[in-house]
C-alpha positions in Angstrom: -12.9 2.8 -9.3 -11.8 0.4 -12.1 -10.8 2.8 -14.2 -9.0 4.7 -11.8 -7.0 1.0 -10.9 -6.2 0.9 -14.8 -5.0 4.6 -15.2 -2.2 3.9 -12.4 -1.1 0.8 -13.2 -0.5 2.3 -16.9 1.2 5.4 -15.5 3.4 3.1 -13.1 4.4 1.0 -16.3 7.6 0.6 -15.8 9.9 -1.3 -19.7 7.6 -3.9 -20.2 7.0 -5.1 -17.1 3.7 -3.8 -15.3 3.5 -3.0 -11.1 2.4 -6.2 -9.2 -0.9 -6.1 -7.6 -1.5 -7.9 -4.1 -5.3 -8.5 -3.9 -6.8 -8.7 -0.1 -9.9 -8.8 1.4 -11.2 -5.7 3.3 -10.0 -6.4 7.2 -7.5 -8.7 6.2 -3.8 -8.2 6.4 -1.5 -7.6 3.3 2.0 -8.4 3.3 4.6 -7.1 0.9 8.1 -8.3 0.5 11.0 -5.7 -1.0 12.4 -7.5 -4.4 16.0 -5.1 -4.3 19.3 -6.3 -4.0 20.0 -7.9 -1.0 23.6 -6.4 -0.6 21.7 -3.3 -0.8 18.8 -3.7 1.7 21.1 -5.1 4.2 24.1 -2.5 4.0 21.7 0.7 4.3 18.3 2.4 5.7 15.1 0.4 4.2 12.3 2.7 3.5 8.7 2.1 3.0 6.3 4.8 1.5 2.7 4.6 0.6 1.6 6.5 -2.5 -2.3 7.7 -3.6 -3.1 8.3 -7.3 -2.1 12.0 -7.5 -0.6 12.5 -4.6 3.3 12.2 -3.0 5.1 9.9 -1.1 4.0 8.8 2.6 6.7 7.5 4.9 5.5 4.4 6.5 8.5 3.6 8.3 12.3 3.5 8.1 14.2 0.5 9.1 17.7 0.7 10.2 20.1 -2.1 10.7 21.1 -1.6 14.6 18.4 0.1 15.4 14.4 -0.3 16.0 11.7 0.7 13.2 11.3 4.7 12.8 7.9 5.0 11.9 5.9 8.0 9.9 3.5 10.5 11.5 0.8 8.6 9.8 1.7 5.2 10.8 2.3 3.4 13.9 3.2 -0.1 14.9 -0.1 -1.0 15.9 -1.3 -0.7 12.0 2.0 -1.9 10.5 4.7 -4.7 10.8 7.8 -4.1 9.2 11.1 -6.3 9.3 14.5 -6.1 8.1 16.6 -9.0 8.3 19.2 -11.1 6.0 16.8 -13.2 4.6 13.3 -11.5 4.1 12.1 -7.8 4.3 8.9 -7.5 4.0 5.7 -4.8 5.4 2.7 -6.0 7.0 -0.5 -3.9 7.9 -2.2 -5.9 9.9 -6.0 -5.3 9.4 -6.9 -3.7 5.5 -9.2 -0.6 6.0 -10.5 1.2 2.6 -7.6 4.0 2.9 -4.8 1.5 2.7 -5.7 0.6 -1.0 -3.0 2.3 -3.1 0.9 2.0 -4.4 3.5 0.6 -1.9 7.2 1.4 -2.1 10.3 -0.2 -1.0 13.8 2.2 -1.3 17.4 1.6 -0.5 18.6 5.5 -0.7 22.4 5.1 -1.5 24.8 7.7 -2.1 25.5 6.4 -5.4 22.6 5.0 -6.7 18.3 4.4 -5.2 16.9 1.2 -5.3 12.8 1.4 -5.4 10.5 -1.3 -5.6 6.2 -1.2 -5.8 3.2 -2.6 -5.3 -0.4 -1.8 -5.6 -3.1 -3.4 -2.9 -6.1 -4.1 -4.6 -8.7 -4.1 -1.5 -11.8 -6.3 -2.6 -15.3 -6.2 -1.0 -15.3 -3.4 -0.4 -18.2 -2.4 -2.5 -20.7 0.0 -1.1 -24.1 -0.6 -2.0 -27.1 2.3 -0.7 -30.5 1.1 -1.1 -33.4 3.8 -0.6 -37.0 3.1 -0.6 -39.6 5.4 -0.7 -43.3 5.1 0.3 -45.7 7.4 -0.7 -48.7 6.9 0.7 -51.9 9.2 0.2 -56.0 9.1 0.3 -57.6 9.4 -2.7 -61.2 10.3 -2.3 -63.8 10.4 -5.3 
């Protein structure tokens, strides 16, 4: 699992700067905040995606300016908060289960130019542990 953590964060180096992590506790909530260009965020569609090592791009929801939160087939308001306003814009899932660890993407889609932004949530305790006993029990007679 570590490894796998380490492999993606190397692959998602991006210059010399690597992805954030946000670190939550299983059940809890995680917030992320979209680091673009205000003019940007406000001016056009906000997009959030969630991404799984290997796999492609999730729409979480799109946020418009005049208009309520469009979410993914995958993703409903009762999971997720997300806001768009002036000041901050930022994704909220409310209660951390095990399938929500992974990459986190913000994106202005422009006609000119895409702004994208990520994050990896780093779920902790969520450690497994299995524990089997066995008990063999048997008469010996001499």
């Amino acid at each position: 699992r570590m490894i796998q953590l380490l492999v993606v964060l190397l692959l998602l180096h991006q210059g010399y700067t690597l992805v954030p992590v946000t670190t939550v506790p299983l059940g809890d909530p995680a917030t992320f905040t979209c680091s673009l260009p205000a003019e940007k965020i406000n001016n056009n569609e906000l997009h959030w995606y969630k991404q799984n090592a290997g796999q492609t791009l999730r729409l979480i929801v799109k946020l418009r300016k005049h208009a309520g939160p469009a979410y993914g087939p995958d993703f409903s308001s009762s999971r997720v908060h997300a806001s768009k306003n002036e000041d901050i814009n930022s994704l909220t899932i409310l209660s951390t289960v095990q399938e929500d660890e992974g990459m986190y993407h913000c994106a202005v889609i422009d006609w000119i130019e895409n702004y994208w932004h990520g994050t990896y949530l780093l779920l902790t305790g969520n450690v497994k542990i299995t524990a089997e006993s066995w008990i063999l029990c048997s008469n010996i007679y001499f």
